[in-house]
Each structure stands twice: as C-alpha cells, then as structure tokens.
N, C-alpha and C positions, 0 to 999 in steps of 0.2 A: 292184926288186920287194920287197914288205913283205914280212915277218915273221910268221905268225900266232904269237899269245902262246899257249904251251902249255896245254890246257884246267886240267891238275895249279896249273900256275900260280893260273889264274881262282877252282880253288876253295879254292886256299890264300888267297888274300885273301878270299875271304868268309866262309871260314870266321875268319879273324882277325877280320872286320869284325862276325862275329854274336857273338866273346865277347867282345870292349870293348863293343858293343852291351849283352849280356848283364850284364857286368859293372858299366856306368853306373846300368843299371837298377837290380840288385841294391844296389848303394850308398846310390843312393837312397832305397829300401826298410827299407833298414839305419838311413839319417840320423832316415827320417821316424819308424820306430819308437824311436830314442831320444828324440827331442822327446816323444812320447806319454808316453815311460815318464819323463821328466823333469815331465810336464805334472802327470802322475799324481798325485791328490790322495788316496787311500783306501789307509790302508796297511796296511788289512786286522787292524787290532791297535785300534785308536781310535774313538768313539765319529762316528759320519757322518750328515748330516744333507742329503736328498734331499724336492724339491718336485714333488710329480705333479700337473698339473694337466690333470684331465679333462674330459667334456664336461658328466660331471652334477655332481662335487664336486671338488675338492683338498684332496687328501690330504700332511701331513709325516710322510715317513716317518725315521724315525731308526736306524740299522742299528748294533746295539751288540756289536761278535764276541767280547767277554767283560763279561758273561758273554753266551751263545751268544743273543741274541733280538733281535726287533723290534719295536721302540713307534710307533704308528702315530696321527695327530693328525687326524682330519675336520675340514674347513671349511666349511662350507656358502658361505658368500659370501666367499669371500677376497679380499684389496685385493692389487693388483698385486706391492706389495713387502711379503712373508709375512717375512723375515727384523725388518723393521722393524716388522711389527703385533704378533709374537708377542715378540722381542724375545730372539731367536737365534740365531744364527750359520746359517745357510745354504751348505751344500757345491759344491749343484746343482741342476740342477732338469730335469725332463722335462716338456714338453706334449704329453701323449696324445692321439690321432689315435681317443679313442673313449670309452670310462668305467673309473672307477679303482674297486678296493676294493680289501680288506687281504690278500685269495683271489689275485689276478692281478698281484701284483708283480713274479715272477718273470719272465712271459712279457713285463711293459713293460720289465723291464731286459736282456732277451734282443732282443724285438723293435727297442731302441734302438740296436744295434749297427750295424743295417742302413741304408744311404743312404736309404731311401726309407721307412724307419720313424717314431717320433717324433723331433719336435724336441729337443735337448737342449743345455744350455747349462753349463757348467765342470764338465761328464766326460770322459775321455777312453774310448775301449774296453775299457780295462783297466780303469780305475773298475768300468764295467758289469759288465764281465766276474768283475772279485770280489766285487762287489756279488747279481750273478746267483746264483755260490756259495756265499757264506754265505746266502742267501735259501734256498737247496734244502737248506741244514743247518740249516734253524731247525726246532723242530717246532711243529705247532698251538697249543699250551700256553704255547709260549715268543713268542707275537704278540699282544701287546694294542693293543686300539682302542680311543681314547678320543674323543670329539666336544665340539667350542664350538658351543656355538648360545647365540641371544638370551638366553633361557631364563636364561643364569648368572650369578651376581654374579660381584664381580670378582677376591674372594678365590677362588672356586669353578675359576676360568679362571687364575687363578696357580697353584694347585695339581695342575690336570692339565699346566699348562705345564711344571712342575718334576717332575713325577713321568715326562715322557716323554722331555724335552730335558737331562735332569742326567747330566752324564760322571762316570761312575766311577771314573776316574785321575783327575780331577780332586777328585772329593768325597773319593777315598782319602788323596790327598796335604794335604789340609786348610790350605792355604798360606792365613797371614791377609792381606788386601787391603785396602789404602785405594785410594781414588779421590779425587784433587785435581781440584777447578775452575779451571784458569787461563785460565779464557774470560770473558769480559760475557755471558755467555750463562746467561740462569738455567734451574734444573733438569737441566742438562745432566749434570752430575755424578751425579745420579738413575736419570737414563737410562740409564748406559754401568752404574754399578750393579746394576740391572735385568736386562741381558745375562750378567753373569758369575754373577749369583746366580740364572737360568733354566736355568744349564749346572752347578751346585753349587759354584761359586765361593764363596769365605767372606769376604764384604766386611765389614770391622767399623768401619771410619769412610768417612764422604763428607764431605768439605772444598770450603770455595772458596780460592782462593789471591789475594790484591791484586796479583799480579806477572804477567803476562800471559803466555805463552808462545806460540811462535808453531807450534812444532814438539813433537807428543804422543809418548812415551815409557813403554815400561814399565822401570822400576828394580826390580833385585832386591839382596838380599844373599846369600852364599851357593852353595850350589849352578844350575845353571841346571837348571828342572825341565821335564814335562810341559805344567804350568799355566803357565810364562810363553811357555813355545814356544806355546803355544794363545794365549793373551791376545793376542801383537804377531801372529801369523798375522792372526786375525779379524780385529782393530783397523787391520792394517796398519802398525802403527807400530814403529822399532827398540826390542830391548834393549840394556841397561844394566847390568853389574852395577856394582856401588857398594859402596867400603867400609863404608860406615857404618853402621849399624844403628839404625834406630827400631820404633815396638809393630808394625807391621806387616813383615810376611816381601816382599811386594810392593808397589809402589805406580805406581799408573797418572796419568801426568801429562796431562792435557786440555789439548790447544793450540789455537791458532785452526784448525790444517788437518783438525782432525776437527769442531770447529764449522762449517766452511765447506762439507765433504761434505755437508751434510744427511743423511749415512745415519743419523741416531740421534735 
C-alpha cells in the first residue's frame, strides 16, 4: 500500500518552485534593465538631437539641458535621411502616430514609452524618460522655433542650422580642427567639414591627403576632450592620441570606410 505524500510536503515544493520561478523572472528584469541603461544615449548634461516625424510636418528637436532650453527645427518636406540633408549628427528619432509642434513634445516623449505608442528608433525609455523631464523644466521663453522652407537661400539655412544644432561644450572648448582627405572621393573632406562646423566645431583647414587610407580616425594631442569623445561617437571612428603636435589641437583622418558608408 502507497504512501500519500504529506500535503506540508506538496506545498513546500511549490512554494520553492514559485520563488526560483519568482527569482528567474526578476533576474531577467534586472538583465534587461542593464542593457537599456547601457543602451542609454542622453546623459542628461549634452547637447541631444531627436527627429519627430509627424503626419503634417517633421520637426528636429534639439534638447540642450545647459543651458536649460530647446531649439526646435520645422521641415516642411523632409527627405528620409535628416541627419544627411541638414548635416548633423542625429540621436533618435520618433514617428508620431499623429501631428507634431513645439506645444506637445512632451506628451510624444511620454506617449513613446508605451508598446503601442509611436515608433521609435536609437532611444531607450530612459532616453525618453529624461528627455520627458528636462522638456517639463524648460520654460516657454527657453523654446525657440525656427523653420527651412523653399523660401531661403542657402547662407539663410546655414544660419538657422547653426544657431539651433551648435553644442556649447563644444563651441566652449574651442578645439582647432583639420580634416584630411585620404579618399579619391572629391568634396568629401567638405562634407564631414560641414557637420562639425553645424555642431560649433572650429575647423581651420580641409586638406586632401596622396596616401590613401583605408581605416578613418580622430587624432588628438593632449588632453582627451568632450569634442573628440563627440567627433569618433558621430563619425564612428576610433581615437588616437599622438605625440606630436601640429597647428591644429584635432585632426580627422578620412578613410575609404567612411567614403564607402555613403552616410556623408
């Protein structure tokens, strides 16, 4: 004749089975929230650059937490890739599930948290989430909106470009820049130019180089600053420091693998 197994038995085992259960879960929970907070691009101190793209306009917004404001860029017809047409580094971007202005940023960066909100592409929730509250610490005064439309020449559309996309730790540290071309790629050197002097980079020569390189680099001498940490982030390319010194404080070397990206 069997045995019945003690009920006390029955519910010690499930009770063990519900906090390894309990436990796996929470682990998990734990894992995924480090990834996010590793993913985390907005460190709440640096100039941040978010693409809304609504049903009637697209809007760059530029989220600047010192000093405390928001510069805000209308598009009327914008081409797919904004970071390449305006010619600046891009953080993120959201597509609104409705219409954007410079009045309802907050609830798209609030409503983005949620599964079934808008689309969002290189934010994590934390992003949102501090993005959400320097947006509800900015005051009305501190939110300017500027628009490109046909309308403008082209000096007209560099100037609100630079008056909305120029980082202040960047314009602060005043670090002088060259840019080498070591591509067959003409103009190239112009371009990447273009980009760091939209963000208040201080480019003072563009060069082409006869010697080809295959692999792009930023070289400093010096200290490692804000500006070069931002340069290889955007660029994607490693630094360098270097003994040596010449007239410029940085220098950005153009290889074939940034010619081959087509992003510039």
């Amino acid at each position: 004749m069997s045995k019945k197994v003690p009920k006390k038995n029955n519910l010690r085992l499930a009770g063990i089975f519900i906090i390894l259960v309990a436990g796996l879960i929470l682990m998990s929970l734990l894992l995924k929230l480090a990834f996010i907070v590793k993913d985390s691009k907005f460190d709440g101190v640096h100039k941040f650059n978010v693409v809304l793209r609504g049903t009637n306009q697209t809007e760059v917004v530029s989220f600047s937490p010192n000093p405390n404001s928001i510069s805000v860029l209308t598009l009327a017809n914008a081409p797919y890739d904004v970071s390449k047409f305006l010619a600046v580094p891009i953080d993120g971007q959201i597509k609104v599930n409705g219409s954007v202005n410079s009045g309802n940023i907050a609830s798209i960066l609030l409503n983005s948290e949620f599964p079934l909100g808008n689309s969002v592409t290189g934010l994590t929730p934390i992003d949102l989430l501090r993005l959400f509250l320097l947006t509800k610490s900015v005051s009305s005064d501190s939110i300017y909106v500027r628009s490109i439309n046909s309308g403008l020449s082209q000096t007209q559309i560099s100037t609100l470009i630079s008056l909305t996309f120029t980082d202040p730790e960047i314009y602060r540290e005043n670090q002088s820049i060259e840019v080498v071309n070591s591509t067959q790629v003409n103009g190239l050197g112009a371009r990447i130019s273009s980009y760091i002097n939209n963000i208040g980079g201080n480019v003072i020569l563009v060069t082409s180089s006869s010697r080809e390189e295959d692999k792009s680099k930023v070289e400093y001498s010096g200290q490692d600053t804000y500006t070069v940490d931002k340069l290889s982030s955007f660029f994607g390319i490693p630094k360098e420091q270097i003994e040596r010194s010449g007239i410029a404080d940085v220098i950005i070397i153009i290889g074939k693998d940034i010619a081959q990206s087509g992003k510039y």
